[in-house]
Structures are given as C-alpha cells and as structure tokens.
N, C-alpha and C positions, 0 to 999 in steps of 0.2 A: 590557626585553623585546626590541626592537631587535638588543642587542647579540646577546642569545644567538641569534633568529633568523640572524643574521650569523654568528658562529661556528657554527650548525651547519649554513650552508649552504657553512662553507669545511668544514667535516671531511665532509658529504658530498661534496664534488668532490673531494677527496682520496679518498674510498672508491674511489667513479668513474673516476679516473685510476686505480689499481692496476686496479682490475678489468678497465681496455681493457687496463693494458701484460700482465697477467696472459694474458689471453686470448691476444695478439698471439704472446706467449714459447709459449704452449702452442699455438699454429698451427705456428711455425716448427717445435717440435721435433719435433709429429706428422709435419707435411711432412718431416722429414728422416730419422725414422723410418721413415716408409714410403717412401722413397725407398733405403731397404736392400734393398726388394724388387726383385730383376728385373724381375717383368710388370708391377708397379706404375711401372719407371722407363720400359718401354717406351710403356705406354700414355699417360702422361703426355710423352714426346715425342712421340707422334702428334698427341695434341690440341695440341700449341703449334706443330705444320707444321702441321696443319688449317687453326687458326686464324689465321697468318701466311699461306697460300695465299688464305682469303677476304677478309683487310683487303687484302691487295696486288691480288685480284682488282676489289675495290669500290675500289679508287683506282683503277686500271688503266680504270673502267666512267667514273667521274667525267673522267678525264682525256680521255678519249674520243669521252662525250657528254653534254655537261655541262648540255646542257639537256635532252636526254629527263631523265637525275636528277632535275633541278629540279622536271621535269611530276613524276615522278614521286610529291615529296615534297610538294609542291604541293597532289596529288589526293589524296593520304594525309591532309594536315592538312584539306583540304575535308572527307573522309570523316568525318575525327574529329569536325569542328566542328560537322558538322549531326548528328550523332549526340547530342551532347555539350548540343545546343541542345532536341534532342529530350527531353530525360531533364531538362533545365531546365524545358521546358515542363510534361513530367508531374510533376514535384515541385511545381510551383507548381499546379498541376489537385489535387493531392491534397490541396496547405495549402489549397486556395479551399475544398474541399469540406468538408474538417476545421472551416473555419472555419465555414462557413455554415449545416454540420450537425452534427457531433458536438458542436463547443464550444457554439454555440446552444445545443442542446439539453441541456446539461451547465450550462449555465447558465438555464438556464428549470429543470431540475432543481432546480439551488438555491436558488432561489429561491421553487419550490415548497415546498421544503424547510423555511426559511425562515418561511414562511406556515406552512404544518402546526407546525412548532417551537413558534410562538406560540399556535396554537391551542393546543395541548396543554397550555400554561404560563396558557394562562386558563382553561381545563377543571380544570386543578389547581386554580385559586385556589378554583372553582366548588362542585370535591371537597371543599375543604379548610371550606368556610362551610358543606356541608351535615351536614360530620363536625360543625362546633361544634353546628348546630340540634340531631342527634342526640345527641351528649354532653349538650346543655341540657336536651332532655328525658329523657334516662336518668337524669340529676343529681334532675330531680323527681322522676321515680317512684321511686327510690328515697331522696326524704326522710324524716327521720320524718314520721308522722301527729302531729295535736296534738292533745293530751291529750283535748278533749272530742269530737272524732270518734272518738276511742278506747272512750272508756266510753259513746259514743251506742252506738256499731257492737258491745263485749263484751253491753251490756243488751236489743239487740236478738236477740243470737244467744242467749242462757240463756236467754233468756225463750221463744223457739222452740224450745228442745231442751229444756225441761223438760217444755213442756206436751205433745210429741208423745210424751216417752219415758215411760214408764209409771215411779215411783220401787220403791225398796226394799220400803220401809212396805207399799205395796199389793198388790206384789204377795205379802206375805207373809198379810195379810190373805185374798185369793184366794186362799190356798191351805188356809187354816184354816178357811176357808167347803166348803171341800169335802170 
C-alpha cells in the first residue's frame, strides 16, 4: 500500500512539473506574441522606465536618509503589529465566547438529548408490556367457550325465545277459532 502511495505521488509531481514548465512555455510565447504589437511594445517599455525610475528613486531615498526610511518602516511594522494584535485579541473574544456559550450550550443540548433518548427507550419498553397485557387479553376474549358454558348459555337463550314467541301450532289454531 505504501508502495503505490509512493508511486503515485512521483507520477503526480511529474503531472505537476509539466504543468509549471507548460504554463511557463505558454507565458513566454504569449509574451512574445504580444510583443508583435506596436502599442503593446510601447506600453510595456513605459512600465519598465516607470518602474526602473521608482526602485532608483527608493535607493536614491535610502541612500540619502537612511534613517528617516528605517523610522519609516519601523512605524509601518508598529502599525501592522498592533493591528495584527488587535484581530488576535478578537479571534480569541470570539473562541472565549464560542466556548462559554455556543459549545456549552451545544453540549447541555446533548446531553439533554441524551436524557430525552432514554426516556423514550423506556417509554418503549413501557409500550411494548402494555401491548403484551392487551394481546393477553384479546388472546382471552377470544378463546373458545367451554362446552358447558355453551349449552348453559344455548338452553337459556331457546327457552326465552320460545316462550315469548308464540309457535306455529297456535297460532294456526287462533286462526281456526275465528
């Protein structure tokens, strides 16, 4: 596993290396491209007297007064330093606060979370024993009856519905009476 990490970080820096000298070939040849153009070749030696006028002006300034420069660069890195201390101070003002209030808070979150998680996993257990009481009584009602609750409960019901219903027989007799 090793190896192939290793071989594929030499054929990436192979990729890598083309890609800079590629780049480098295609600067040169736009640069000389565009150096076919007149305004383009004029303009381009303006800026290189431009900027050979300012580095010889800033040596010219250095050689001159070499300690105004120094104040100068002095008061520059002061400037940066206490700036640079300032925006340290606020990054760590924002990780105190982060810490002391969101993550707190993000963690008393889970924690609540956590808690509620369990409750709910014992509320299930709770569900889950009152589904079996339920099943155990639905399992009885619908047992069979046994035999002699059967024929107590058929001989109680004919014998009530015989004697309120009037039969056949009678009433064919009641009708031969009239």
């Amino acid at each position: 596993m090793t190896q192939v990490t290793i071989q594929d970080s030499k054929k990436q820096t192979a990729k890598n290396s083309k890609l800079v000298r590629g780049m480098i070939i295609g600067a040169v040849i736009g640069g000389a491209v565009a150096m076919l153009d007149s305004n383009t070749r004029k303009k381009v030696t303006k800026g290189a007297t431009g900027l050979k006028d300012s580095t010889v002006g800033i040596v010219q300034n250095v050689k001159d007064n070499p300690g105004e420069v120094k104040n100068q660069f002095v008061s520059q890195f002061n400037t940066a330093k206490n700036t640079l201390e300032s925006a340290i101070r606020d990054a760590q003002n924002i990780y105190e606060s982060l810490n002391n209030g969101v993550f707190k808070k993000l963690n008393e979150a889970a924690s609540t979370s956590q808690e509620a998680f369990e409750n709910v996993k014992e509320a299930a257990e709770d569900v889950k024993e009152v589904g079996g009481k339920v099943a155990e009584a639905g399992s009885e009602l619908t047992e069979p009856l046994s035999s002699e609750t059967e024929k107590t409960t058929s001989s109680i019901s004919t014998d009530n519905f015989e004697s309120s219903v009037p039969s056949q027989s009678n009433r064919s007799k009641d009708s031969a009476n009239l």
